[in-house]
TORMI-299062 format. One record per residue (C-alpha): residue number from 1; x, z, y negated. Coordinates in steps of 0.02 Angstrom, whole numbers, plus 50000, padded with zeros to 5 digits. Example, Ala and Ser with C-alpha at 12.3 -4.5 7.8 and 13.67 -1.06 7.14 Angstrom:
2
<site><n>1</n><X>50615</X><Z>50390</Z><Y>50225</Y></site>
<site><n>2</n><X>50684</X><Z>50357</Z><Y>50053</Y></site>
END
This chain:
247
<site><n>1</n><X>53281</X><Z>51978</Z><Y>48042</Y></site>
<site><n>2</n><X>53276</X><Z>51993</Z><Y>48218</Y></site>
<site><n>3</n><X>53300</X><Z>52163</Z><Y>48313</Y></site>
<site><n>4</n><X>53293</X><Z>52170</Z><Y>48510</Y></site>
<site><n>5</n><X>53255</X><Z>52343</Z><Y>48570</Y></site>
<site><n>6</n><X>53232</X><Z>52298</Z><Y>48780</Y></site>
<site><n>7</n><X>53301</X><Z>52174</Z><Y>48893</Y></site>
<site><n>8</n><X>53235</X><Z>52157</Z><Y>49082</Y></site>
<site><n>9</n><X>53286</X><Z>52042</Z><Y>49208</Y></site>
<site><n>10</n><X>53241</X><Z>51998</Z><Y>49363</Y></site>
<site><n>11</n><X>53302</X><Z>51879</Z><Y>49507</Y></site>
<site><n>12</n><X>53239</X><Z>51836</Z><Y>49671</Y></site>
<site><n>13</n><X>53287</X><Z>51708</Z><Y>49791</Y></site>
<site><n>14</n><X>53210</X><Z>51621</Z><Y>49941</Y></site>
<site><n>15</n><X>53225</X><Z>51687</Z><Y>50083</Y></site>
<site><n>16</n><X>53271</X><Z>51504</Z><Y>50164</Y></site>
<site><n>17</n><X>53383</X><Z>51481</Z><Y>50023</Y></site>
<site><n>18</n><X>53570</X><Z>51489</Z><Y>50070</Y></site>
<site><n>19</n><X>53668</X><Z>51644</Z><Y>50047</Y></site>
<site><n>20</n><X>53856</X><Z>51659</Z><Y>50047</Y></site>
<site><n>21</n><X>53968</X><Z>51798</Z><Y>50129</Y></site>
<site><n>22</n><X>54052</X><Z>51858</Z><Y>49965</Y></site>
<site><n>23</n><X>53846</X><Z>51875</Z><Y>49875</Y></site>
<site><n>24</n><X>53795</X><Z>51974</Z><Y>50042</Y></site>
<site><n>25</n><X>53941</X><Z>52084</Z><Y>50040</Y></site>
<site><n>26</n><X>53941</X><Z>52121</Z><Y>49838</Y></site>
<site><n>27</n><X>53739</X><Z>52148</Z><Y>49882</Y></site>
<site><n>28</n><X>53762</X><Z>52297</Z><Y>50017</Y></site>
<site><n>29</n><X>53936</X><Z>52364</Z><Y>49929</Y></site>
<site><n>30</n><X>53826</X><Z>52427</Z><Y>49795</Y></site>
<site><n>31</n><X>53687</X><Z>52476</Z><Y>49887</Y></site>
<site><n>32</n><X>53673</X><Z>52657</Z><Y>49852</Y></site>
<site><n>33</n><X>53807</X><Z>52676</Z><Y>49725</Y></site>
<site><n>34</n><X>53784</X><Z>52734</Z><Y>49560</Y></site>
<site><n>35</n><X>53774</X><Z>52604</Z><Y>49436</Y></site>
<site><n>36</n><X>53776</X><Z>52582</Z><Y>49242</Y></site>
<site><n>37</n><X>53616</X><Z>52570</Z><Y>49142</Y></site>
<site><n>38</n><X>53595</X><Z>52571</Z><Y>48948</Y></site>
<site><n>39</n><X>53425</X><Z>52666</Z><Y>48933</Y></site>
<site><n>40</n><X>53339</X><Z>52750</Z><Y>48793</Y></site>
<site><n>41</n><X>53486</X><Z>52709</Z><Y>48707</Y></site>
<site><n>42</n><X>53619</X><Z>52799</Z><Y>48792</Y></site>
<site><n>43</n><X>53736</X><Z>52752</Z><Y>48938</Y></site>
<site><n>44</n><X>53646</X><Z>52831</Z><Y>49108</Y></site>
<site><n>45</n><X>53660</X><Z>52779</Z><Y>49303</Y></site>
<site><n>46</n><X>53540</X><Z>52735</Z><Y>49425</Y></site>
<site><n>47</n><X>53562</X><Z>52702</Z><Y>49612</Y></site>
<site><n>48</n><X>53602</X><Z>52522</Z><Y>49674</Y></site>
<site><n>49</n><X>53467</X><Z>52460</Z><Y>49769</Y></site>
<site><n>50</n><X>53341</X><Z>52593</Z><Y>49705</Y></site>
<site><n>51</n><X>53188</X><Z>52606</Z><Y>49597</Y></site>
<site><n>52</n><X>53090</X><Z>52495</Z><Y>49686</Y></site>
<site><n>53</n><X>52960</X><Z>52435</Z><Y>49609</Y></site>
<site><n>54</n><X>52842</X><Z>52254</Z><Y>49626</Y></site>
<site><n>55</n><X>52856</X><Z>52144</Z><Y>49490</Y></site>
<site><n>56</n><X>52809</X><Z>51928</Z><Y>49466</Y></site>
<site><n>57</n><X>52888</X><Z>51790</Z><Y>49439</Y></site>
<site><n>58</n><X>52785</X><Z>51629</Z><Y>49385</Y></site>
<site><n>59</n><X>52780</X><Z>51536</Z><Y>49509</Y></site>
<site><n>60</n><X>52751</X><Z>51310</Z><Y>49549</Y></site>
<site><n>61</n><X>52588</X><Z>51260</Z><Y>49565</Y></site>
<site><n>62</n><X>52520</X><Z>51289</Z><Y>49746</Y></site>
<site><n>63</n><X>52501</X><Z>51138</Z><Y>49870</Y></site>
<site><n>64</n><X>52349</X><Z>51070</Z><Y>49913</Y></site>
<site><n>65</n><X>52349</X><Z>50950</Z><Y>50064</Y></site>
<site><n>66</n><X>52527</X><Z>50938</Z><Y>50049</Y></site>
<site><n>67</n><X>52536</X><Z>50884</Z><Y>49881</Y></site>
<site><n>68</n><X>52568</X><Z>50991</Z><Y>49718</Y></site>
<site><n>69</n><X>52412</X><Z>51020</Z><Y>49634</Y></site>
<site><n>70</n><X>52397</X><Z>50952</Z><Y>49464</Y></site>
<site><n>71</n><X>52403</X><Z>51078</Z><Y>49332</Y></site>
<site><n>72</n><X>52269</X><Z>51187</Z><Y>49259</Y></site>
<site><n>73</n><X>52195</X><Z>51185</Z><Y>49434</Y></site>
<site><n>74</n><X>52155</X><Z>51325</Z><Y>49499</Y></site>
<site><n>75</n><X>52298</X><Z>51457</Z><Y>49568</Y></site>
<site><n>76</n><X>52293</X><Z>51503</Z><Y>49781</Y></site>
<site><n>77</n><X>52215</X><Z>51689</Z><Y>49780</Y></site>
<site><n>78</n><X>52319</X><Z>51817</Z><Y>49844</Y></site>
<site><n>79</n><X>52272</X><Z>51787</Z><Y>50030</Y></site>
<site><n>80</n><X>52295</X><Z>51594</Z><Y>50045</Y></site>
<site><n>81</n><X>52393</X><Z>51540</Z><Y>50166</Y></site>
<site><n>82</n><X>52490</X><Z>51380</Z><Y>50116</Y></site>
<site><n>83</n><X>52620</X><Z>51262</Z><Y>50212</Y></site>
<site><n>84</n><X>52772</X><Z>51151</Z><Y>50128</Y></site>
<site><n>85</n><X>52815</X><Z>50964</Z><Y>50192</Y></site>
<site><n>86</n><X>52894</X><Z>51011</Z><Y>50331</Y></site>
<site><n>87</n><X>52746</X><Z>51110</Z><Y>50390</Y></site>
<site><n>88</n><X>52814</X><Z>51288</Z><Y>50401</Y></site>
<site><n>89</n><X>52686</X><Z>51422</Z><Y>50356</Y></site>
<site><n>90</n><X>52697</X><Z>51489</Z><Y>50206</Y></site>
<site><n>91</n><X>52662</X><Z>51676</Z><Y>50206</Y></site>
<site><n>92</n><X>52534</X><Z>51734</Z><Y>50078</Y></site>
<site><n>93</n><X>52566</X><Z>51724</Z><Y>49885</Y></site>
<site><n>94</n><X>52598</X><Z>51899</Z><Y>49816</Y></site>
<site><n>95</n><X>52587</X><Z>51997</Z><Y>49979</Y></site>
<site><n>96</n><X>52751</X><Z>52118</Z><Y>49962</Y></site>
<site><n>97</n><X>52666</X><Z>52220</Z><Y>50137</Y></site>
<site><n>98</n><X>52617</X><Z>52414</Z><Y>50147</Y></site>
<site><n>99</n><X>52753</X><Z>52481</Z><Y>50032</Y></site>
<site><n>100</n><X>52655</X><Z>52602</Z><Y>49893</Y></site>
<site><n>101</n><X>52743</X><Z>52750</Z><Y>49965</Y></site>
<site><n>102</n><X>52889</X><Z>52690</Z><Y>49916</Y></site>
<site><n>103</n><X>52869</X><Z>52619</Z><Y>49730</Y></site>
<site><n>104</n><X>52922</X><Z>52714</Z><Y>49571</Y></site>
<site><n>105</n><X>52799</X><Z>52582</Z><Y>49448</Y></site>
<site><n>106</n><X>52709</X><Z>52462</Z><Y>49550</Y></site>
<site><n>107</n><X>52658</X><Z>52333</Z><Y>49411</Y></site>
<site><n>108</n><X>52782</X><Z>52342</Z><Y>49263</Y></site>
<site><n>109</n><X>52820</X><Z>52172</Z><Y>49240</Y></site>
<site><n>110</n><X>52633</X><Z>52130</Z><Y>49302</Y></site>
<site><n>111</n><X>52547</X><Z>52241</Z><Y>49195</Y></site>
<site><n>112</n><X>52584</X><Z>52342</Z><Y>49067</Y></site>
<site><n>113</n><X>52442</X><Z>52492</Z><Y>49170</Y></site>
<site><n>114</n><X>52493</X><Z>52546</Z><Y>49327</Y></site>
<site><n>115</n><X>52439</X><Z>52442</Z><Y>49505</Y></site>
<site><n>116</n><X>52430</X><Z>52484</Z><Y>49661</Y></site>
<site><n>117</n><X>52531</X><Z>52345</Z><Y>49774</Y></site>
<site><n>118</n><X>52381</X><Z>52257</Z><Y>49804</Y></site>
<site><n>119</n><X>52321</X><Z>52253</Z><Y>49629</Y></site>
<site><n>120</n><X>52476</X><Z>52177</Z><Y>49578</Y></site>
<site><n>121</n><X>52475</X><Z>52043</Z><Y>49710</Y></site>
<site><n>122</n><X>52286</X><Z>51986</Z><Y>49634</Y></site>
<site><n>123</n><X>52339</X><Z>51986</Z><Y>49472</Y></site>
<site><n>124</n><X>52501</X><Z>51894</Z><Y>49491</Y></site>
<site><n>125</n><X>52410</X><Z>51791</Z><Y>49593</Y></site>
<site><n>126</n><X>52287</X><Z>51746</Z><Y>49453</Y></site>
<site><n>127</n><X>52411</X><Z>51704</Z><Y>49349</Y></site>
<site><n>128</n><X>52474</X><Z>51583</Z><Y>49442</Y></site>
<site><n>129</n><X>52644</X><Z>51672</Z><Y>49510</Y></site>
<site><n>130</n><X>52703</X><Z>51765</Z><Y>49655</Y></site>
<site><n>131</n><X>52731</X><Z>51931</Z><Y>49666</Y></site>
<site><n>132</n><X>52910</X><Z>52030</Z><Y>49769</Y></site>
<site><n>133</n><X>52987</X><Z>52188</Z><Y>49782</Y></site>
<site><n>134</n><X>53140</X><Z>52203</Z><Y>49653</Y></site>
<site><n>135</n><X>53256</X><Z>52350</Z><Y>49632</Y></site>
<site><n>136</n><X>53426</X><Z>52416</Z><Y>49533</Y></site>
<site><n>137</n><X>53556</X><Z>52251</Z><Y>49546</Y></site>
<site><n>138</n><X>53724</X><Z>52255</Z><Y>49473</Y></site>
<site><n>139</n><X>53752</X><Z>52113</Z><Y>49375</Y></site>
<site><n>140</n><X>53866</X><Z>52098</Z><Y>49209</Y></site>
<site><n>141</n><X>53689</X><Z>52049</Z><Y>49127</Y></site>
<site><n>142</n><X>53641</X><Z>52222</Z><Y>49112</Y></site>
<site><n>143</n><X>53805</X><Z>52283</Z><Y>49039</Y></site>
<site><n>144</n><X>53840</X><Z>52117</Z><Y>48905</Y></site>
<site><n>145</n><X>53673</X><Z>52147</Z><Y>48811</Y></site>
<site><n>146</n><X>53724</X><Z>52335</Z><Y>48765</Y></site>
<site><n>147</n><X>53906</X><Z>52276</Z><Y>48723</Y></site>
<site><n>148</n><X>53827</X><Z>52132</Z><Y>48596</Y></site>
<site><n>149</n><X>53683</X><Z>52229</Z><Y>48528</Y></site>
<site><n>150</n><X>53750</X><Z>52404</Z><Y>48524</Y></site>
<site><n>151</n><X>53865</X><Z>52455</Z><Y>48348</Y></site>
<site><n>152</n><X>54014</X><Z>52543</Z><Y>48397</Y></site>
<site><n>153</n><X>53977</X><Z>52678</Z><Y>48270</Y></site>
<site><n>154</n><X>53886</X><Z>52821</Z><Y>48296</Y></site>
<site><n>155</n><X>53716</X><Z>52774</Z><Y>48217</Y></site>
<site><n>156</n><X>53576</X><Z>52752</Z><Y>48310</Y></site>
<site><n>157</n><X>53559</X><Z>52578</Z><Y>48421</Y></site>
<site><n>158</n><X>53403</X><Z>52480</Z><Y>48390</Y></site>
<site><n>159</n><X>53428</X><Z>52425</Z><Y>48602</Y></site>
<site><n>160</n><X>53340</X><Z>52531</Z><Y>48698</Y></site>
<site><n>161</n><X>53361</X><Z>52496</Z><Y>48858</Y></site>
<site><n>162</n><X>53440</X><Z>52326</Z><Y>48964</Y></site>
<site><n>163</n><X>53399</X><Z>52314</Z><Y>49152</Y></site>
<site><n>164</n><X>53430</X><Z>52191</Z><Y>49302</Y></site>
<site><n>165</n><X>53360</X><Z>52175</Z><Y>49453</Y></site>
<site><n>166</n><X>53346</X><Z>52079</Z><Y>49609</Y></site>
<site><n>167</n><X>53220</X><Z>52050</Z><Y>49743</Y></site>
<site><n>168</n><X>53214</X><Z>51982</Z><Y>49918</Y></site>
<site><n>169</n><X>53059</X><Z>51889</Z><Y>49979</Y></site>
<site><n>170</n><X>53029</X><Z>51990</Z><Y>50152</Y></site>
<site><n>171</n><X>52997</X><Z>52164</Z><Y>50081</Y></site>
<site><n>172</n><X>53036</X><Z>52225</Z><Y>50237</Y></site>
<site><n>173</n><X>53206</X><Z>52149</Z><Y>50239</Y></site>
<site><n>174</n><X>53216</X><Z>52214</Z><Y>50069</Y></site>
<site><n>175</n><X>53129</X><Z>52409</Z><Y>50093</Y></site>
<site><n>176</n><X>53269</X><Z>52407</Z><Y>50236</Y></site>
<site><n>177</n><X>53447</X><Z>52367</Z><Y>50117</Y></site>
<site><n>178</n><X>53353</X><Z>52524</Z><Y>50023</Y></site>
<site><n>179</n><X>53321</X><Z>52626</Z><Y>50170</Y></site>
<site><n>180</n><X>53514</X><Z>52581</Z><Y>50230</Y></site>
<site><n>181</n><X>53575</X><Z>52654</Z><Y>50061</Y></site>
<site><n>182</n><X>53522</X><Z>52818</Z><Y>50067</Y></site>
<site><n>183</n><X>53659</X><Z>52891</Z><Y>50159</Y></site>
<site><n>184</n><X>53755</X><Z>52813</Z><Y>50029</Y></site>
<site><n>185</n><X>53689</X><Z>52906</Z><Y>49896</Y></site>
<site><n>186</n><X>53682</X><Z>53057</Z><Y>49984</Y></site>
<site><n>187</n><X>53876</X><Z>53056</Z><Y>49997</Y></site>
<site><n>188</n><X>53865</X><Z>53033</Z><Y>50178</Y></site>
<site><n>189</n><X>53949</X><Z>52865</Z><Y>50198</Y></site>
<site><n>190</n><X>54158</X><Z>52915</Z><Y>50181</Y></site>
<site><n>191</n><X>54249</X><Z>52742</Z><Y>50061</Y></site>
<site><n>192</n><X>54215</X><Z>52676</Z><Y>49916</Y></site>
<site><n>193</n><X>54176</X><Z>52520</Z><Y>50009</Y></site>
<site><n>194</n><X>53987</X><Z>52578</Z><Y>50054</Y></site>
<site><n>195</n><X>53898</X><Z>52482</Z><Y>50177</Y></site>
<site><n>196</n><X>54010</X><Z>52312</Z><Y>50140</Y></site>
<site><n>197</n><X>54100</X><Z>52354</Z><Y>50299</Y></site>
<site><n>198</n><X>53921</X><Z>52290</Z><Y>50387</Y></site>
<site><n>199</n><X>53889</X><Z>52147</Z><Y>50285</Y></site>
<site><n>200</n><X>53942</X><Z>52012</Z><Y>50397</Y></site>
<site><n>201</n><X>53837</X><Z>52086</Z><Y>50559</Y></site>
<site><n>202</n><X>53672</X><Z>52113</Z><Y>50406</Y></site>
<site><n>203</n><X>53708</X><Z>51946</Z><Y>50343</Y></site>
<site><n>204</n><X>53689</X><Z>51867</Z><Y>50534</Y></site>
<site><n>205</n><X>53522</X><Z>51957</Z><Y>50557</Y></site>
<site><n>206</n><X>53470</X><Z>51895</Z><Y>50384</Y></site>
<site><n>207</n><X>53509</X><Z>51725</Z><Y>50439</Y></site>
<site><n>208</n><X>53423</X><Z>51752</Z><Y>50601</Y></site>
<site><n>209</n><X>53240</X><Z>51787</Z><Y>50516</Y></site>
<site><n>210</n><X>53280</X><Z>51639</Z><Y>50379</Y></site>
<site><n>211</n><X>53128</X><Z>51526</Z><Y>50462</Y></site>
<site><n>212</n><X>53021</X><Z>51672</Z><Y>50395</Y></site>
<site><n>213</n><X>53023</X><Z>51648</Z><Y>50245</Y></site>
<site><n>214</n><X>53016</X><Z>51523</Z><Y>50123</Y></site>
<site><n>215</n><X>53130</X><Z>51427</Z><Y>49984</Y></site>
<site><n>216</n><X>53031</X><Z>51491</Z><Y>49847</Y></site>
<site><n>217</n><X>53129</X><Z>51595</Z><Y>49698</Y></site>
<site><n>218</n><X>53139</X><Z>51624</Z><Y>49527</Y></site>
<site><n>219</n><X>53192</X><Z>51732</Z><Y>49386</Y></site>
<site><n>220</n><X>53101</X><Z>51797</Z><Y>49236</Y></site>
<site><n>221</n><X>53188</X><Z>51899</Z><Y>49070</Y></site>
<site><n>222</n><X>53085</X><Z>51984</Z><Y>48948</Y></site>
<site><n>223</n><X>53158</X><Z>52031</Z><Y>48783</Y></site>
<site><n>224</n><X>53046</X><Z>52160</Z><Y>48661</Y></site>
<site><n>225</n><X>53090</X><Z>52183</Z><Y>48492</Y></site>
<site><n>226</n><X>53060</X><Z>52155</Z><Y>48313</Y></site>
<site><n>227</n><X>53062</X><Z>51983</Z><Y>48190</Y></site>
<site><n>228</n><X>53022</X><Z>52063</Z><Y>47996</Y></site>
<site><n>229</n><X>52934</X><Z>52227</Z><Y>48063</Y></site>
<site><n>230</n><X>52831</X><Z>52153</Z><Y>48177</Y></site>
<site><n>231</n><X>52832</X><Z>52168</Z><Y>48377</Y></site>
<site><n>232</n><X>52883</X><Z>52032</Z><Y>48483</Y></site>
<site><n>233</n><X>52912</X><Z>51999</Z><Y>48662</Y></site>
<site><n>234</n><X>52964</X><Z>51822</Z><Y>48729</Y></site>
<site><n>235</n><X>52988</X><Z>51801</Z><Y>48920</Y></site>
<site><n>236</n><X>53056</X><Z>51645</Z><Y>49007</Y></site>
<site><n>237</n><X>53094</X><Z>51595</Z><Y>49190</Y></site>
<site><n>238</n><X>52993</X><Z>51529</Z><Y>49327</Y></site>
<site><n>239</n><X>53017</X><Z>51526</Z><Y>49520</Y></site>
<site><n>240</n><X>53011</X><Z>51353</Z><Y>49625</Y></site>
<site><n>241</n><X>53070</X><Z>51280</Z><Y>49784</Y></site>
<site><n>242</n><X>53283</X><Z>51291</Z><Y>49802</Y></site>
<site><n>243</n><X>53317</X><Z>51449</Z><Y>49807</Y></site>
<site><n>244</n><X>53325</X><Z>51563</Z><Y>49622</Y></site>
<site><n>245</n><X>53303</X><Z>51441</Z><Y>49490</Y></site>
<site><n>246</n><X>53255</X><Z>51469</Z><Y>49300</Y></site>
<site><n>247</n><X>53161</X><Z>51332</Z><Y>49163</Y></site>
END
């Protein structure tokens, strides 16, 4: 018999990839507002956009003179530098910038220890994926795993916890949607709109800085639980060229 006691998912597009009006403005109309969470099996909130933490997602095998490099070669370290077709510079694999200060568990999809940010960048780049910021998304993920897995009696729920998040490649385009929803959740920002009002002026800087980054996304779910008493934990996803993509 199967039991699933944690869920985790995680998203993260390019940041050359495309991105529509209506997925900017539900991203930034959350920002800061409280948002439903099933953890330690009870119904909690947590603020959108918040508890930011670094996490990886495996990632294609780098290029090497242009070309992908055949696989069980050996992954680009943390500091190489790599460029696509076209020949735009690709920034460094697993560098989410100076952000410690700001993350509640650097390394919890990386590791089950705690890492510092650069810690987690070597070690995702190791194992052959790339490492980006990810914080609190809303997503109906997060709230159809409790509504399948939970019993509607009383008793206790074998599902601990189900979480989604979502990550943007710059991490200072992404430390900056979390900096812009504080006010939010400090009740300083009147409407239940939030910051949706400035979506189409954030999406038009977003699409100003897309040459910085790259087409490279992914998404990764973990599930933990039990098959006949004993632990499990299966993960599947993987990050490529074409914006968020899953295998």
């Amino acid at each position: 018999m199967l039991t699933v006691s944690r869920v985790r998912s995680s998203i993260t597009p390019g940041n050359d990839a495309p991105r529509g009006d209506a997925v900017v403005a539900a991203i930034v109309g959350y920002a800061g507002s409280p948002l439903r969470r099933w953890r330690d099996g009870q119904w909690t909130s947590v603020p959108g956009w918040g508890e930011t933490a670094v996490g990886a997602i495996r990632g294609v095998p780098p290029r090497v003179g242009g070309s992908t490099a055949p696989e069980g070669s050996a992954p680009a370290s943390a500091a190489t530098t790599q460029r696509d077709d076209a020949g735009r510079r690709d920034p460094p694999r697993g560098t989410p910038g100076p952000a410690a200060g700001l993350l509640s568990d650097p390394g919890h999809i990386v590791s089950p220890e705690p890492l510092s940010v650069t810690q987690a960048a070597e070690h995702a780049a190791l194992a052959g994926c790339f490492s980006r910021l990810f914080s609190a998304c809303d997503a109906p993920d997060a709230l159809l795993w409790p509504a399948e897995l939970v019993p509607p009696s009383n008793g206790p729920a074998p599902l601990r916890s189900s979480e989604f998040e979502a990550g943007l490649e710059l991490w200072w385009m992404h430390l900056g949607l979390a900096a812009l929803a504080l006010p939010v959740r400090a009740g300083l920002v009147p409407g239940e709109r939030g910051l949706e009002p400035a979506a189409p002026a954030l999406k038009a800087a977003a699409d100003a800085v897309r040459w910085m980054g790259t087409d490279r996304g992914g998404m990764r779910v973990r599930v933990d639980g039990w098959v006949e008493g004993q632990p499990l934990v299966c993960g599947g996803g993987g990050g490529g060229g074409g914006g968020a993509g899953t295998r």
